[in-house]
N, C-alpha and C positions, 0 to 999 in steps of 0.2 A: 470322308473329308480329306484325305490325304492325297487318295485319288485325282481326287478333284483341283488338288495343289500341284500335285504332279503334271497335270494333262496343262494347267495354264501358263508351267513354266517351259513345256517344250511348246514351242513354236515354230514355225515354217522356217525362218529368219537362222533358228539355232541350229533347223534338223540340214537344211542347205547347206550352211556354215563347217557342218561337220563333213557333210559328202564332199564338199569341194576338198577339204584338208585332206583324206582319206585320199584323192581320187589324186590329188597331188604330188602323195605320198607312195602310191600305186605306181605313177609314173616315172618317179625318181630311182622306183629301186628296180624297174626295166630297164634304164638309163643305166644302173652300175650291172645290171647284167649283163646289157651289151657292151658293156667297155672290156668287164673281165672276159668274156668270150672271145671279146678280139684280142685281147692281151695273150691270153692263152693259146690262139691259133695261133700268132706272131713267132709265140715260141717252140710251138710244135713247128714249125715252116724253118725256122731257125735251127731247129737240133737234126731235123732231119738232112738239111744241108750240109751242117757239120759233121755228120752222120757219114751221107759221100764222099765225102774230104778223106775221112779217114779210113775208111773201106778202100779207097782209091789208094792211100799211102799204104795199107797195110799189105796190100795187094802186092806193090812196088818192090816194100823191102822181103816179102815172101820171093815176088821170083831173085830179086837180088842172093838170095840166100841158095835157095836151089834150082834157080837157072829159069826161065822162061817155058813154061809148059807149051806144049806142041795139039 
């Protein structure tokens, strides 16, 4: 009997209902993984500029200090 309760209360109507919310839900949190991944590259692109900056300056104040290598 319970069975029987069960199977008439899922129906096509509720089992769709769920896939679409699921599949919605699926595609929203692709959506935050491509945000965070481009967030992340931005700052890798980022540090690694700031990165040359200061490889270039430390460079500077090295030969400043003991003269320009040959």
């Amino acid at each position: 009997m319970k069975l029987g309760k069960i199977i008439q209360n899922l129906n096509m109507k509720n089992i769709n209902q769920g896939v679409d919310i699921f599949n919605k839900a699926v595609q929203d949190f692709g959506d935050s993984m491509d945000s965070l991944n481009k967030e992340m590259s931005d700052d890798i692109e980022k540090s690694n500029k700031e990165s040359k900056i200061r490889e270039k300056k430390n460079k500077e104040n090295l030969d400043k200090i003991w003269g320009k290598r040959k």
